[in-house]
C-alpha positions in Angstrom: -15.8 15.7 47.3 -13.1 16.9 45.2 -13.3 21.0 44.4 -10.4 23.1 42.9 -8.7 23.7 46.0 -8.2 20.2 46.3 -6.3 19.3 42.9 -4.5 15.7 43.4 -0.8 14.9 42.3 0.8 18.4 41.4 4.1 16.8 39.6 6.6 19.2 41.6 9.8 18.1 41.4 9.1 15.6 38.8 11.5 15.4 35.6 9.8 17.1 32.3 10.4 14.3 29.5 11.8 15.9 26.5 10.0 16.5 23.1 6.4 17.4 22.8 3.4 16.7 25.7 0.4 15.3 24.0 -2.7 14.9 25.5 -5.8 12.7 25.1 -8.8 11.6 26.8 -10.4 8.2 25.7 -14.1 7.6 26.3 -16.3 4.7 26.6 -19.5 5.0 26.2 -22.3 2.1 25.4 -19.9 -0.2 24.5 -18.4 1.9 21.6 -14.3 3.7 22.5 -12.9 6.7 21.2 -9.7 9.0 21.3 -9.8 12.7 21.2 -6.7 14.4 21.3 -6.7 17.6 24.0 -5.3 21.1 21.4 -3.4 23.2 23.4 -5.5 26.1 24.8 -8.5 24.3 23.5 -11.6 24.1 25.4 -13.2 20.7 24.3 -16.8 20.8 25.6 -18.5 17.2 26.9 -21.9 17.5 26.8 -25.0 16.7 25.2 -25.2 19.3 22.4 -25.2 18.0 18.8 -21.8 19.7 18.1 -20.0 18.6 21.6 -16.5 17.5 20.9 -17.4 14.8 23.2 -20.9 14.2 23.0 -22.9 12.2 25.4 -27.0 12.1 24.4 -28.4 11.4 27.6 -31.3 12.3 30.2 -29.7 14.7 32.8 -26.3 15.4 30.7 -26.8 19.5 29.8 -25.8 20.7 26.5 -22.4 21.7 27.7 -22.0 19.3 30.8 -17.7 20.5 31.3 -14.9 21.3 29.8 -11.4 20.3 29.6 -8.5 22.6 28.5 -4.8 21.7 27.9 -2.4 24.2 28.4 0.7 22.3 27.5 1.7 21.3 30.7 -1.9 20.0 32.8 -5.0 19.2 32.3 -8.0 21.5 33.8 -11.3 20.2 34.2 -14.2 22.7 34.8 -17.5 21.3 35.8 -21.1 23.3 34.0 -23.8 20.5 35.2 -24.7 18.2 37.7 -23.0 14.7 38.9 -19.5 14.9 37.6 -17.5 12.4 39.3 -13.7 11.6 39.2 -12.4 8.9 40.6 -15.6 8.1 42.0 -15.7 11.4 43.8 -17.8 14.7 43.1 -16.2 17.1 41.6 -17.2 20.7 41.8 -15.2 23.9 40.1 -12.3 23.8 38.7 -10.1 20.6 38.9 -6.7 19.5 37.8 -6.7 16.1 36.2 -3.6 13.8 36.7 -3.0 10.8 33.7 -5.1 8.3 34.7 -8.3 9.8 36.4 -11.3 8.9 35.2 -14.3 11.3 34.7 -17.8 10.3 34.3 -20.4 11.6 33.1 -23.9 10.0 33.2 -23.5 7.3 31.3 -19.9 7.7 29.8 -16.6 7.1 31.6 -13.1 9.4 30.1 -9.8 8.5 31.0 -7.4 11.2 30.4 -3.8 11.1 29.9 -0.6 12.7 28.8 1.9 11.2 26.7 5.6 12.2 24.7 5.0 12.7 20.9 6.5 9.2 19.2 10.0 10.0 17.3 8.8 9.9 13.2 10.0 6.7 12.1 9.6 7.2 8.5 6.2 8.5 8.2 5.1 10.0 4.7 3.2 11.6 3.0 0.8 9.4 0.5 0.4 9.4 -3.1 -2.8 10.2 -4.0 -4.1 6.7 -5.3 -2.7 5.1 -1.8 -5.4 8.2 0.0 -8.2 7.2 -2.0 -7.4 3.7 -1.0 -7.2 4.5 2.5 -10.3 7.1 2.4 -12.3 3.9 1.5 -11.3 1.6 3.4 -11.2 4.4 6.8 -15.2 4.5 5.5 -15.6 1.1 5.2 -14.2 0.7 9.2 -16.5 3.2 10.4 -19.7 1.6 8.6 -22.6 3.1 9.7 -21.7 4.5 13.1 -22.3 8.1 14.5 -18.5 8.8 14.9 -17.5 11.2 12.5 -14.3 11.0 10.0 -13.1 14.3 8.3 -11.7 15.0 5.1 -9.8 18.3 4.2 -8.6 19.4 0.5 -5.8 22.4 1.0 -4.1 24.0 -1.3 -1.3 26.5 -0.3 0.7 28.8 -2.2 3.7 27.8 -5.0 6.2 26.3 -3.0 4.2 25.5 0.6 3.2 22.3 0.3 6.0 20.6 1.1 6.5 22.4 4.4 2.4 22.0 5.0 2.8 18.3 4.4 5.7 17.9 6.6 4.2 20.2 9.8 1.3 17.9 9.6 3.2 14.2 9.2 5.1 15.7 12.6 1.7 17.1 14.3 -1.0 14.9 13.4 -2.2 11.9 15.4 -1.2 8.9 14.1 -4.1 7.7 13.2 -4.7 10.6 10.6 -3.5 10.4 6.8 -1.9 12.6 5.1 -1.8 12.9 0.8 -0.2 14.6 -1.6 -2.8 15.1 -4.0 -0.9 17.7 -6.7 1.4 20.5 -6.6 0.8 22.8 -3.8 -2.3 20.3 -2.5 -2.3 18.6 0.0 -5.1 16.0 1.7 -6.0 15.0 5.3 -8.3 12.7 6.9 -8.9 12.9 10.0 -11.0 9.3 11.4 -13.2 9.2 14.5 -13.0 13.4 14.6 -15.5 15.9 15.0 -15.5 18.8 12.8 -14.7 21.4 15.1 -11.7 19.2 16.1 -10.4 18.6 12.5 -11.2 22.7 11.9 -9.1 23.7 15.3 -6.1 21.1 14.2 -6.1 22.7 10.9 -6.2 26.1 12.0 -3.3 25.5 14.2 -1.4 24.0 11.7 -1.8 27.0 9.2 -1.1 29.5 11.9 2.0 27.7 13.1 3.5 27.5 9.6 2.3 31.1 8.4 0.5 29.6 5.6 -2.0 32.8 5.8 -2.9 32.4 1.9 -3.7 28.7 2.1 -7.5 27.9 1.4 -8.8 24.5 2.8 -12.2 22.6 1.9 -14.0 19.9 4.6 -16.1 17.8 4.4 -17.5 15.1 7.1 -18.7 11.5 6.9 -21.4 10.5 7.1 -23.0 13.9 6.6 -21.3 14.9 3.1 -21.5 11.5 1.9 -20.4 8.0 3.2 -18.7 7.0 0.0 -15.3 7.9 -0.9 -16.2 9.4 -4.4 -19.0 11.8 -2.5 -16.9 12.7 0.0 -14.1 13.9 -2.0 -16.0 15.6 -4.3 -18.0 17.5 -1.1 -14.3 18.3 -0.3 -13.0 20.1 -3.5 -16.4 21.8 -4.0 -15.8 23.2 -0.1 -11.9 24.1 -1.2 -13.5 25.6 -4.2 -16.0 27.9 -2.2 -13.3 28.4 0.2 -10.9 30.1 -2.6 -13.8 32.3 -4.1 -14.8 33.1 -0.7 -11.6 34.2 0.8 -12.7 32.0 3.7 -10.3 30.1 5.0 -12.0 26.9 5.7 -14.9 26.1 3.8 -17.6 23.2 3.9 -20.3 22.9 1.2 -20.9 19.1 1.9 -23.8 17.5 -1.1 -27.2 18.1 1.0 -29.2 21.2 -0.3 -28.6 19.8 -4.5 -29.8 17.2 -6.5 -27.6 18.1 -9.5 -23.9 16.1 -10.5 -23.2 18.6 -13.3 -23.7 15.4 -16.2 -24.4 17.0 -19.5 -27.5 15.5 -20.9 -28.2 17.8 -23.9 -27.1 15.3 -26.4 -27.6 11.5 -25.7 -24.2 9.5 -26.8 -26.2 5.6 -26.1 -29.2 4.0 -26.6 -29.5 3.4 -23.1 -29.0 6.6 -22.2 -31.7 7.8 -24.7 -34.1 5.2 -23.3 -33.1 6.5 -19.8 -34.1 10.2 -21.4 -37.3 8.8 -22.4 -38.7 7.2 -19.0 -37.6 10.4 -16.6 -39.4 12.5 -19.0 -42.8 10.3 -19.3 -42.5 9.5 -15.2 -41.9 13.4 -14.8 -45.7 14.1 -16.7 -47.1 12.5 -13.8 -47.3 13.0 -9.8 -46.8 9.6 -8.9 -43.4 8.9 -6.6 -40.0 7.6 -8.4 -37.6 5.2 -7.7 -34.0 5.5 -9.6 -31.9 2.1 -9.0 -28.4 2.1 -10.0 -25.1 1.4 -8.5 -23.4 4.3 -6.5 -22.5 7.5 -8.2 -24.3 6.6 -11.7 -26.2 10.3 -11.7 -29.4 9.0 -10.1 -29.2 12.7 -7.9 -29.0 14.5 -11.0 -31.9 12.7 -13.1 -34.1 13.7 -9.9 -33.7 16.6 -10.7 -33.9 15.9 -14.1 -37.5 14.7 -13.3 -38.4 17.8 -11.1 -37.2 19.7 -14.4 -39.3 18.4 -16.8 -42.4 18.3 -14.2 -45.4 21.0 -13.4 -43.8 21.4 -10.4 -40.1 22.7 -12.0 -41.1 26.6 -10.8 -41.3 25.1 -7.0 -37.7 24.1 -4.7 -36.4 21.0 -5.4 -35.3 20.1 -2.2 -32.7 17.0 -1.4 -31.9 15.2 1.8 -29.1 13.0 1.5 -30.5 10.0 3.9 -27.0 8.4 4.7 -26.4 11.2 6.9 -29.4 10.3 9.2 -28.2 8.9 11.9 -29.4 10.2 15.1 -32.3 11.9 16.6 -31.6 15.5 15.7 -30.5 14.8 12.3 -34.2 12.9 11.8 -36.1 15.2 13.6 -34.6 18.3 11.2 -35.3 16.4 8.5 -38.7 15.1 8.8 -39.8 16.1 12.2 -41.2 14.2 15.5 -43.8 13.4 17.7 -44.6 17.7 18.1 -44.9 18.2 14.5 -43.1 18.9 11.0 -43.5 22.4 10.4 -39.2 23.6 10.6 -38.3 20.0 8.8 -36.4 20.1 5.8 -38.9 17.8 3.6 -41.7 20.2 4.3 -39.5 23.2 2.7 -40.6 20.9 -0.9 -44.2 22.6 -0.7 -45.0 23.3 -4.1 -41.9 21.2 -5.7 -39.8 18.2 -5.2 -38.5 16.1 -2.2 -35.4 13.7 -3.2 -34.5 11.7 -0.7 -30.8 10.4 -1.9 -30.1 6.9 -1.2 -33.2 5.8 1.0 -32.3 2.6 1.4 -29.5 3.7 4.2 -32.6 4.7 5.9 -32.8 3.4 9.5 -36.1 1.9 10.9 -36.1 4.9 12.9 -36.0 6.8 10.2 -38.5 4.8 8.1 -40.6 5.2 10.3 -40.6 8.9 10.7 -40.7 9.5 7.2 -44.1 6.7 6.7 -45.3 9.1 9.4 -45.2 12.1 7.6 -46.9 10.5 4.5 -49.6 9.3 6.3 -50.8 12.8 7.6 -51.6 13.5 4.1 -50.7 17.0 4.0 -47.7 16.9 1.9 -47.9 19.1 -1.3 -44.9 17.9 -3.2 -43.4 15.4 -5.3 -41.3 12.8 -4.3 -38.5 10.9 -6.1 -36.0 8.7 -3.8 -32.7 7.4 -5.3 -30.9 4.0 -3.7 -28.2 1.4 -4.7 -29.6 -1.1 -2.3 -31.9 -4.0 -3.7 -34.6 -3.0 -1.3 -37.2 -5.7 -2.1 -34.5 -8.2 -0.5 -34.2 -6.1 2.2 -38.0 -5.6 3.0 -37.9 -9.8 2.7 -35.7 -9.5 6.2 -37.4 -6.8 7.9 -34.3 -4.2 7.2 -36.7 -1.8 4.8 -40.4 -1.5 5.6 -42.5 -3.0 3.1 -45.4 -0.1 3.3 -42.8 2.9 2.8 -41.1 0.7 -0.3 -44.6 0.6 -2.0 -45.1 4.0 -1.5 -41.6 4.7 -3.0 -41.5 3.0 -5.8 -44.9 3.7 -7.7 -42.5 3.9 -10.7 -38.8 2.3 -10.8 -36.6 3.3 -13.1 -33.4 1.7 -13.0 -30.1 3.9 -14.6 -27.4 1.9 -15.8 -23.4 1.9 -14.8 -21.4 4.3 -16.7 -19.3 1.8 -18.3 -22.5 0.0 -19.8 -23.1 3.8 -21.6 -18.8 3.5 -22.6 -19.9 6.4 -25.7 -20.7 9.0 -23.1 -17.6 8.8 -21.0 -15.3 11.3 -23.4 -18.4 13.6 -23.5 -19.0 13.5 -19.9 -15.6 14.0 -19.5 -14.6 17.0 -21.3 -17.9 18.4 -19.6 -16.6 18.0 -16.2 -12.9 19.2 -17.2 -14.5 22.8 -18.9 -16.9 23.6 -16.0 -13.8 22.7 -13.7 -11.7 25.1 -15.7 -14.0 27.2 -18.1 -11.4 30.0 -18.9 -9.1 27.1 -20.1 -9.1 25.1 -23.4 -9.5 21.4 -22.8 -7.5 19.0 -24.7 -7.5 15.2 -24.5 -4.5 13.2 -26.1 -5.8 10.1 -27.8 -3.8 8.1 -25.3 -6.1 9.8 -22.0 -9.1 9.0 -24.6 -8.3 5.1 -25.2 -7.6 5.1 -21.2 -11.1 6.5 -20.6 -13.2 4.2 -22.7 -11.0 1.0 -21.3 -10.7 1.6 -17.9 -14.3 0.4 -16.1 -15.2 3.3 -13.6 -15.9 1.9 -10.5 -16.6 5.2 -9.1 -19.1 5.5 -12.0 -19.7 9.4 -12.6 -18.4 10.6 -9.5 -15.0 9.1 -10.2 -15.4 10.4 -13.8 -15.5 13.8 -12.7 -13.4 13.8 -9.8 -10.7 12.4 -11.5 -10.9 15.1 -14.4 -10.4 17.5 -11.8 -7.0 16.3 -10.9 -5.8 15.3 -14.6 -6.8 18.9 -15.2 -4.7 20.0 -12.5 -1.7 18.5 -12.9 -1.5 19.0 -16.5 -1.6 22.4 -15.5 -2.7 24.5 -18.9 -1.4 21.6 -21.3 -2.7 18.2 -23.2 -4.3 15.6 -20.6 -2.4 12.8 -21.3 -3.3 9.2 -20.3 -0.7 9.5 -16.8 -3.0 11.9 -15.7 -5.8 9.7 -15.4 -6.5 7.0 -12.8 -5.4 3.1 -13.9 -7.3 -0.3 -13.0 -4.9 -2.0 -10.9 -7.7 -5.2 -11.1 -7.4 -5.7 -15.0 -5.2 -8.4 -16.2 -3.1 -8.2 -18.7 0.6 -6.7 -20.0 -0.8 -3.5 -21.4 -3.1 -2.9 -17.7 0.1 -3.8 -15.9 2.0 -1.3 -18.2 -0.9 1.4 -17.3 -0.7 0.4 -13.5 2.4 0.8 -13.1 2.7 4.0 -15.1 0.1 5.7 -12.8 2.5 4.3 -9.8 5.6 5.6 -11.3 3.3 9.0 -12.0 2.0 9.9 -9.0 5.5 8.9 -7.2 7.4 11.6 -8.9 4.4 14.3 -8.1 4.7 13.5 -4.7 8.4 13.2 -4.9 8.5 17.1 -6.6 5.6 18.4 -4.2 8.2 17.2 -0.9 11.1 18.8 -2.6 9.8 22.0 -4.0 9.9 21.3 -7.8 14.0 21.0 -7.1 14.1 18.4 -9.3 18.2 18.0 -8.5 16.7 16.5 -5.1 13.4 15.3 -6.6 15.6 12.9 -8.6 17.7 11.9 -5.2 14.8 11.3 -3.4 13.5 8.8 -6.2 17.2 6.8 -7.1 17.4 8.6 -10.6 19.4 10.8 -12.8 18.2 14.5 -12.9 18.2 13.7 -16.7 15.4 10.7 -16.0 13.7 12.6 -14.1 13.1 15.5 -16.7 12.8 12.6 -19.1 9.9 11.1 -16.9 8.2 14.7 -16.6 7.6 15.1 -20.4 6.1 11.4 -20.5 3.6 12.2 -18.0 3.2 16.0 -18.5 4.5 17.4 -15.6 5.5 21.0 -15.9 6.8 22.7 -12.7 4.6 25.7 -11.5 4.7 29.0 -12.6 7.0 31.3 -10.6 5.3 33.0 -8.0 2.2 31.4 -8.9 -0.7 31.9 -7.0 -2.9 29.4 -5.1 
């Protein structure tokens, strides 16, 4: 038995490698690996408690099973429960952990280790079209599995982002990706990282670089959304509360509202009249709706649309975003178990409306729960569930359960793309840029107008609004201009390559300013261009350098 008296390979006399000592434990754990990076002075608790950094859901594993702290130079292992083992032997205490051990812990195995920070070899920061890119495709990797990936939204004050950007590319794991998404913003994701994890790093960071002013917004997949477009959004709303808050980190994430902030007081299409027309007749009756649509279309906000126009519009119109149920606690909170349903989330919609946002990521665990919970026939409210799955096809394979789909979709309604309803972009569009920036008039040049209409939305009206945001931003008090909007890099075509490779050339001088400080002397070094191109360049795409002294 191994005890903290008995700590194994002290290192004397060994030579300290220069540059920095990272450390890391990996874990295996029913078939699935991870990495964790160890924080200096950072107790990272294994255990079976939902917010674990290392969590390990298992009979006889306690809440907070051990610890492990890094203090820059070893690695300390302190044992809370039962049947800790390294290197096959018990370990009891306090314990000093060598590179290499391996600790398990019921059914999971960590092997720790200390290693010498890589030298940079030319790592950047990315524009923010390449982030997007990467924030899908980092999603796309992690599918539908528990392990959590982070997103954080910071913005600093005039003239730290730079700095902030550069502190992270030389701090960060490799793994984690770091944007440039205006002046003075930055954006991280963080892959296969618990929240607490992603908080601590950032923390650090700020505290290391005396960025004390700097506000940050997070937001977590697959909780705030497993979709680029949601999670990004779940970010800026968290950076958004952060700033009006004074808190430093913030995180809002999309559970709790069913509404997108789409202005439909005045109908621009047919088909969005006709759309009108069925929420209100389906919202006269009591019977349970189905929106279809593609992602991001608006189906959360119609819901609530429906629970507006209902009987039921003075009760809480409660929404549980179903993507981000995927494990035991997280279905038990939201539509209880086996001992009953009186704390779940669903029966808070007494008296009003349940919306359960995209249902058709559902597991069968989860299917079944929620069945359950119909069938005791106590339920007092209304129910409208949104989804961008073709869930008769996937009751046809056994992946959706046939019984809950019928009880779902008494009424389907399906809502249409946002480039089938092209006359309701502008609208929406100048909608999302004044709520955005109320105190500040909003002013489209035709050019950003043509772009809108022609370019197809893939986002639908998540993209819309997201990317007003940013054209809002970065034309900073002035005209939003066509650069400021996102291009289709799919479209054919001279005039779409033309618009492509603007919104290339575009976002390379922001990120090129934000890395240099506005100094557009070494802006224009950076990017192989007279300082006279450069300011040439600016005025085409309506980039003014910030005010002095401006605040974040």
């Amino acid at each position: 038995m191994l005890n903290s008296s008995q700590s194994k390979g002290d290192g004397n006399g060994t030579r300290r490698p220069t540059g920095e000592l990272r450390a890391f434990v990996a874990t295996m754990l029913g078939g699935h690996g991870w990495v964790v990076d160890l924080l200096p002075n950072y107790e990272l608790v294994i255990g079976s408690d939902p917010e674990a950094d290392i969590r390990i859901d298992s009979r006889g594993v306690a809440a907070k099973h051990a610890t492990l702290l890094w203090n820059g130079e070893q690695i300390l292992l302190h044992e809370v429960g039962e049947e800790v083992l390294v290197n096959d032997e018990r370990a009891t205490g306090t314990l000093r952990i060598t590179p290499g051990d391996e600790i398990d812990i019921g059914p999971a195995t960590l092997v720790v280790n200390i290693t010498v920070a890589p030298i940079n070899k030319g790592r950047r920061s990315l524009t923010h079209q390449e982030f997007a890119e990467r924030v899908g495709e980092e999603l796309s990797r992690a599918g539908r599995s528990s392990r959590t990936t982070c997103l954080m939204m910071l913005k600093s004050k005039s003239g730290d982002g730079a700095r902030l950007a550069d502190a992270a590319l030389s701090t960060f794991r490799a793994g984690d990706i770091v944007g440039t998404y205006a002046h003075d913003e930055i954006e991280f994701l963080m892959p296969d990282t618990p929240p607490k994890v992603a908080r601590a790093v950032v923390e650090r960071l700020l505290e290391t670089t005396g960025a004390d002013s700097a506000h940050v917004g997070l937001a977590v997949a697959p909780g705030d959304g497993d979709d680029a477009d949601v999670l990004m959004r779940a970010a800026r709303d968290a950076l958004a509360t952060s700033i009006r808050t004074g808190e430093r980190i913030s995180r809002t994430g999309v559970a709790g509202t069913a509404s997108e902030g789409i202005d439909t007081s005045d109908a621009h299409t047919e088909t969005t009249r006709a759309l009108l027309r069925d929420l209100t007749d389906a919202a006269q009756h009591d019977e349970a709706v189905l929106l279809v649509g593609e992602p991001n279309t608006g189906k959360r906000h119609y819901a609530a649309l429906v629970h507006a126009k209902s009987s039921r519009a003075s009760g809480p119109c409660v929404l549980i975003s179903c993507a981000g149920l995927v494990d035991h606690e997280s279905l038990t909170r939201a539509f209880g178990d086996d001992k009953g349903v009186e704390n779940c989330v669903a029966e808070t919609a007494r008296g009003g409306t349940l919306v359960l946002d995209d249902v058709g990521d559902l597991p069968l665990q989860g299917q079944r729960r929620l069945l359950k919970l119909f069938a005791q026939g106590s339920e007092d409210y209304r129910v409208v569930a949104t989804t961008h799955r073709d869930l008769p096809s996937l009751c046809q394979v056994g992946a959706f359960m046939r019984e809950l789909y019928e009880k779902l979709a008494a009424r389907t309604i399906h809502v249409a793309a946002l480039r089938m309803r092209a006359e309701s972009i502008v609208p929406m569009a100048k909608n999302f840029a004044e709520q955005y920036k109320p105190d500040r008039p909003i002013k489209l040049s035709a050019g950003a107008i043509e772009k809108m209409r022609m370019y197809t939305w893939p986002g639908n009206v998540l993209e819309l609004r997201n990317a007003m945001e940013r054209a809002v931003t970065l034309a900073d008090g002035g005209e939003i201009l066509a650069e400021h909007l996102p291009g289709d890099a799919t479209d054919t075509g001279e005039g779409r390559l033309r618009e492509h490779v603007g919104s290339v050339e575009r976002d390379a001088i922001i990120k090129a300013l934000a890395d240099n400080n506005y100094n557009q002397t070494h802006a224009a070094k950076l990017l192989g261009i007279s300082r006279r191109a450069l300011i040439y360049k600016m005025e085409k795409y309506g980039l003014k350098p910030p005010p002095a002294g401006g605040k974040p």
